[in-house]
C-alpha positions in Angstrom: -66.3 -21.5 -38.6 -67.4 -21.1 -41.7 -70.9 -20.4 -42.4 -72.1 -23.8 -44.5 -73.2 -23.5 -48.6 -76.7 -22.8 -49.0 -77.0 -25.6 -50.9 -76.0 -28.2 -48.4 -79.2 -27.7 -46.6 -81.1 -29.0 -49.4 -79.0 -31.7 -50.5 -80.2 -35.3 -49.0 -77.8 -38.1 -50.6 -75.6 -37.6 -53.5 -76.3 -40.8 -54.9 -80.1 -40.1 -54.4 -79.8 -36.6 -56.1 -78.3 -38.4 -58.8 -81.1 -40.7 -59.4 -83.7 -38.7 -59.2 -81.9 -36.6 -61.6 -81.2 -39.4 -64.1 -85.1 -40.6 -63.5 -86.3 -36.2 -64.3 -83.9 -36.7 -67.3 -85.3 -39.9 -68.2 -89.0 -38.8 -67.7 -88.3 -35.8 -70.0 -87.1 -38.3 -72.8 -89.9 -40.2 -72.4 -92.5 -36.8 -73.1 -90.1 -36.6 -76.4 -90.5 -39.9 -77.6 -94.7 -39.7 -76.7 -94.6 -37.4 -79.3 -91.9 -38.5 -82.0 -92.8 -41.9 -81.9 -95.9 -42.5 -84.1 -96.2 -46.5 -83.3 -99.2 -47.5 -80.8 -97.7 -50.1 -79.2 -94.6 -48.5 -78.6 -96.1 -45.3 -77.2 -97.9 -47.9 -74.8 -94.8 -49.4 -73.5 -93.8 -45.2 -73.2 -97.0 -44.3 -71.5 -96.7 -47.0 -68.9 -93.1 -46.6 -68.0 -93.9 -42.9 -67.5 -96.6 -43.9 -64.9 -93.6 -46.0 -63.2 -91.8 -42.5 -63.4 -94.4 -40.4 -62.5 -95.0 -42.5 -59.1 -91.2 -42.5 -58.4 -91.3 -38.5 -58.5 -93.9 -38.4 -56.0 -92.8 -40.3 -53.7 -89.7 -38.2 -53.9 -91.7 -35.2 -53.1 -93.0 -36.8 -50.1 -90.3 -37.5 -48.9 -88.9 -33.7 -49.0 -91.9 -32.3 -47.9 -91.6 -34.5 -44.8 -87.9 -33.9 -44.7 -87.4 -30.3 -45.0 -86.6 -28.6 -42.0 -89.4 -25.9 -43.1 -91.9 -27.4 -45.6 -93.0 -23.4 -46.5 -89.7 -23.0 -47.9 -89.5 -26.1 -49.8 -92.8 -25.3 -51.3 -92.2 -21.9 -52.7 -88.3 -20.8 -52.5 -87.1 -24.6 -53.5 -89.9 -24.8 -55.9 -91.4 -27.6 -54.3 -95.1 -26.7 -55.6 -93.3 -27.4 -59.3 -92.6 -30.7 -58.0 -95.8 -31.6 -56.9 -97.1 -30.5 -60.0 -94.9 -32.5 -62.2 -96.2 -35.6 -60.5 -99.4 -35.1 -61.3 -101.1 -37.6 -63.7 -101.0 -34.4 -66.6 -99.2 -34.5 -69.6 -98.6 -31.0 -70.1 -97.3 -30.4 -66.2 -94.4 -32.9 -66.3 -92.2 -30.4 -68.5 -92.1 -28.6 -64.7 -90.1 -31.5 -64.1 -87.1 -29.5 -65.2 -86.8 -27.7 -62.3 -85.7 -30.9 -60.8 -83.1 -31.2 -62.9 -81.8 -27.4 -62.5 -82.0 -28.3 -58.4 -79.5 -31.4 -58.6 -77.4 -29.3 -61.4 -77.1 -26.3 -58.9 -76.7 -28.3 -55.5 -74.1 -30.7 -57.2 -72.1 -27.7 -58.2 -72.7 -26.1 -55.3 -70.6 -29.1 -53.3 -68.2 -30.1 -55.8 -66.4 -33.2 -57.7 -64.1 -34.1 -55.3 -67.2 -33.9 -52.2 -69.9 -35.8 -54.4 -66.8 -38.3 -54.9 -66.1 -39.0 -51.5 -69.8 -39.3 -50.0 -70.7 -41.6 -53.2 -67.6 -43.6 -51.8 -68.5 -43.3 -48.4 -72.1 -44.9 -48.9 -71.1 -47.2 -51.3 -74.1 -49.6 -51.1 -76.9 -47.4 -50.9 -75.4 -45.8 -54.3 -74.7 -49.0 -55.5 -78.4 -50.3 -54.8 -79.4 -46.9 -56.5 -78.0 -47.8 -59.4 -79.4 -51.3 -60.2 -82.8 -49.6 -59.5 -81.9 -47.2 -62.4 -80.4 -49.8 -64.6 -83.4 -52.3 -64.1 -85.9 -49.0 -64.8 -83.7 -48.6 -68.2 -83.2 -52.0 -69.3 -87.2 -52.2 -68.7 -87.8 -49.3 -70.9 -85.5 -49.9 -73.9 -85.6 -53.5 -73.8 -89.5 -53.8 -74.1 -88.9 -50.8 -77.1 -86.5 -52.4 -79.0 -87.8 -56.1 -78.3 -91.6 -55.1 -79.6 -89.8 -53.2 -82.4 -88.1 -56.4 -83.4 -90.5 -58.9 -83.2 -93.7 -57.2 -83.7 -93.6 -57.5 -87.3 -92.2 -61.1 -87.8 -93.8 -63.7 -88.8 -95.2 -66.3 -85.9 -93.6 -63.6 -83.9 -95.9 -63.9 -80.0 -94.1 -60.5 -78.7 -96.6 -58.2 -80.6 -98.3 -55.7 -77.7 -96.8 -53.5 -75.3 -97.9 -55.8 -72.4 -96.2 -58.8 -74.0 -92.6 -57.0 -74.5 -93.1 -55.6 -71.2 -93.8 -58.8 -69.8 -91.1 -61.0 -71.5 -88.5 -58.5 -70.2 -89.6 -58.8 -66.8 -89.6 -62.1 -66.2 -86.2 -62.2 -68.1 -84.8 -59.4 -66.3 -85.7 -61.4 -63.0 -84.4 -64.3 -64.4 -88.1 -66.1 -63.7 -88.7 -67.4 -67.9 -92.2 -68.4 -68.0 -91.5 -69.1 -71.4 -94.7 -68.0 -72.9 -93.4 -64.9 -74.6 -90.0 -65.6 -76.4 -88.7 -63.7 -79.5 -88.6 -65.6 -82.8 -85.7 -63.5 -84.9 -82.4 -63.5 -84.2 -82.4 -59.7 -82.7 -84.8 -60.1 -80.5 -82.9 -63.2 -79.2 -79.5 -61.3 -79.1 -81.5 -58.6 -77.2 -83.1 -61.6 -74.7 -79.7 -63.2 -74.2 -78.2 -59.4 -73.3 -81.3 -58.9 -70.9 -80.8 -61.9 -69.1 -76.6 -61.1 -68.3 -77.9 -57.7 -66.6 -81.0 -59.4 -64.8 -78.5 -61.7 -63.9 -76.2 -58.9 -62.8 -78.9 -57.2 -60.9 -80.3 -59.7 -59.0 -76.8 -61.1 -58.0 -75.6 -57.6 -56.4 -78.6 -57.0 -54.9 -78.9 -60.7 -53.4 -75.5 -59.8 -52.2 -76.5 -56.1 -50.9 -79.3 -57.6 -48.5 -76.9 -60.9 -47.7 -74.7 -58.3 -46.5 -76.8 -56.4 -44.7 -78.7 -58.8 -42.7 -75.5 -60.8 -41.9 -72.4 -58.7 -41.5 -71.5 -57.6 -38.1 -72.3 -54.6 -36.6 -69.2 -52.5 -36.5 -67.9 -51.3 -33.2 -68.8 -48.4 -31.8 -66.6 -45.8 -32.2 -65.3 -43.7 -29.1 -65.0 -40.3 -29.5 -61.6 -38.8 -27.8 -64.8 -36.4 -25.9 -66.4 -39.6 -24.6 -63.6 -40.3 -23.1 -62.4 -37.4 -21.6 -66.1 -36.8 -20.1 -66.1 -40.7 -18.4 -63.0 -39.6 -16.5 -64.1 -36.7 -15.6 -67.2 -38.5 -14.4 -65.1 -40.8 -12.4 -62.9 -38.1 -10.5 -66.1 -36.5 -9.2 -67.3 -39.5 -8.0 -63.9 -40.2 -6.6 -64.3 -36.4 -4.6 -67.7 -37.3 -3.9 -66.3 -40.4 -2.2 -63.1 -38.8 -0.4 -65.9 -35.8 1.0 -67.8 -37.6 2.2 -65.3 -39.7 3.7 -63.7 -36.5 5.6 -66.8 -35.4 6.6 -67.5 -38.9 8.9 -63.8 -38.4 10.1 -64.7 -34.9 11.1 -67.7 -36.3 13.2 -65.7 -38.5 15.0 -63.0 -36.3 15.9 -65.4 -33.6 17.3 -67.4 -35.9 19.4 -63.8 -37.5 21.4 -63.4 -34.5 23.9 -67.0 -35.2 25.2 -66.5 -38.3 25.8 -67.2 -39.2 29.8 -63.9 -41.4 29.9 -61.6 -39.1 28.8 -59.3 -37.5 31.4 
């Protein structure tokens, strides 16, 4: 047998590694854009989502650290302190959230396109609820940037703070509309209608993820070819058990005949 890729080890879900390495990729953006972007506002919008980020990543640490078979090794030879690091609320530790990036880069090589393929096909729904998690985490993101860049500046525009163009996509996204914040030119209500075909989008597959998984039937359980062998090999001994013991009474009684008193 061949001995297994040291990679494998490491690796928990493909579809996970991929998200956390989209989110390290996105979180590294966002430390670019901090400092390129020269707005207020939308380095607000920036400095919150990276909070969003930054509590994702740490949860994802947690859940290695309780995961790996030796916590020791994740810490030091998996770079695990770098991790925990990166999630700290400190703006000049997240740029160790690279070494995220070169973990996902060398374990997905490690397995291969045709492996990654077939367990992303093989857990369909979890990557597929991955997925809308990233694509609502982007569409949050870019969608309060460009919305607050449109409308900030109009006039009788009521999208003009980071918490407003945060909000309004929210409750768009989630198909809610309060209809307190609404955009006023026609970009920002191009952008709204766009927003509310994904939230719509979104929310349908993931109603239909958790219909599915509440309802569906359990699948039946599969019987391994050894399962079956060992029940009949189960039932034989008992059968010998059985016939032994059954010998063993007819033993008895033959042996006590010739003392019988009646006899001749």
């Amino acid at each position: 047998m061949t001995p297994p890729k040291a990679g494998a080890n490491e690796l928990k879900d493909i579809g996970y590694e991929i998200f956390v390495g989209a989110v390290s990729v996105l979180s590294i953006l966002n430390l670019v854009l901090i400092y390129a972007v020269r707005d207020p506002s939308l380095d607000t919008v920036l400095l919150v989502m990276n909070v969003v980020l930054t509590v994702i990543l740490f949860v994802d640490f947690l859940y290695r650290l309780l995961s790996a078979p030796s916590r020791s090794d994740y810490l030091v030879r998996q770079h695990g302190w770098a991790d925990l690091l990166a999630s700290l609320p400190v703006q000049q530790l997240k740029i160790l959230r690279i070494f995220r990036l070169v973990r996902v880069f060398r374990l997905l090589r490690a397995n291969g396109i045709r492996v990654i393929g077939n367990r992303l096909m093989r857990n369909r729904a979890g990557s597929a609820l991955l997925t809308l998690l990233l694509m609502g985490i982007l569409v949050l993101e870019f969608g309060s940037l460009w919305m607050l860049a449109l409308e900030q500046g109009a006039p009788d525009a009521n999208i003009t703070t980071a918490s407003d163009a945060i909000w309004y996509v929210m409750v768009t996204i989630s198909t809610v509309g309060y209809g307190d914040q609404f955009p006023v030119t026609t970009g920002g209500r191009f952008l709204g209608a766009l927003v509310i075909v994904i939230g719509v989008g979104i929310f349908g597959t993931f109603t239909g993820y958790l219909a599915n998984l509440f309802l569906a039937p359990k699948p039946p359980r599969r019987v391994e070819p050894g399962d079956d062998t060992r029940q009949r090999v189960e039932h034989l001994r008992a059968l010998l058990v059985e016939q032994q013991a059954a010998i063993d009474e007819l033993d008895g009684i033959l042996r006590r005949r010739p003392s019988d008193p009646d006899s001749g």
